[in-house]
N, C-alpha and C positions, 0 to 999 in steps of 0.2 A: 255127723257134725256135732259138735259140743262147744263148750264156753263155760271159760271159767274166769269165776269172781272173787276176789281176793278182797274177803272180807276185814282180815284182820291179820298183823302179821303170821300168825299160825292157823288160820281160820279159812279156806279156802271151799268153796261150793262150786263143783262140773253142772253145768246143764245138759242136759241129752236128749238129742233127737230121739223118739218112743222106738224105733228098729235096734236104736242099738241098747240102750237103755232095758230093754228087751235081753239082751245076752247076758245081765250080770241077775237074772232071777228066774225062778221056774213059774214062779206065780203069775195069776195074772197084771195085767196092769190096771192099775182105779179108774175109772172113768170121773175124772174130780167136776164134772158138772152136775153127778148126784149124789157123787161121796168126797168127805172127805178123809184122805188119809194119812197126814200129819199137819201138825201144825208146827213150822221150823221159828223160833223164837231169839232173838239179839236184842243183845243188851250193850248200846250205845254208850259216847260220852257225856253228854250234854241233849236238853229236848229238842236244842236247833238241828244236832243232827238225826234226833229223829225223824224232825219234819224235811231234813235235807233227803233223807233215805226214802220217804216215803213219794216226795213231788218227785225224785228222779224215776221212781217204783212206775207211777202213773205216766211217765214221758215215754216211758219206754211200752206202754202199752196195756201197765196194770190199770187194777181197778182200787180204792177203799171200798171195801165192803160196811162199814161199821164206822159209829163214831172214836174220836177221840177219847181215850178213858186218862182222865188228869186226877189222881190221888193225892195231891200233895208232894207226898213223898216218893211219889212211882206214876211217868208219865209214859203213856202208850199211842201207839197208832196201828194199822193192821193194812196190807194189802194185798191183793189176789193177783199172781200172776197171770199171765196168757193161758197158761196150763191150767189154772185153775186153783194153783196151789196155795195155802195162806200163813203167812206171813207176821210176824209180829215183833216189831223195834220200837223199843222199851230204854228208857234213862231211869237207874232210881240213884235217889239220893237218901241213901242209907242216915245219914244224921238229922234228916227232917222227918224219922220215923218218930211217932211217937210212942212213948215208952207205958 
């Protein structure tokens, strides 16, 4: 079984059940409740849709691991899926950097 997310018009993410998920590597699989082994990172429009991204994250069964990191210029949030895996949607607004 799998599922896929259609992040952005060119931007798509499969989810996979671990047997099959299993057929595209020789390696083992990570056990993410004592490792982690990537952290997948997006970069939103706006910080309401970060927080749109993150309350749907948690509906569906994630977790926030972490707070909120607000920079000014660069707003974040992080979530852990079911899997374990962690997550990070992010807005920056490149013109409130300062120079």
């Amino acid at each position: 079984m799998q599922c896929v997310l259609i992040i952005g018009e060119d931007i798509f993410i499969m989810l996979l059940v671990e047997k099959f998920f299993k057929s595209f590597t020789k390696k083992d699989v990570c056990d993410t409740s004592k490792n982690t082994e990537a952290i997948v990172a997006l970069s939103v429009e706006s910080r309401e849709k970060v927080d749109q991204m993150i309350e749907k994250a948690k509906e569906a069964g994630g977790s926030e691991p972490g707070e909120k990191q607000d920079h000014g210029w660069m707003y974040g949030r992080s979530f852990e899926d079911i899997d374990g895996h962690l997550w990070e949607v992010f807005f920056m607004e490149e013109s409130a950097i300062k120079k």
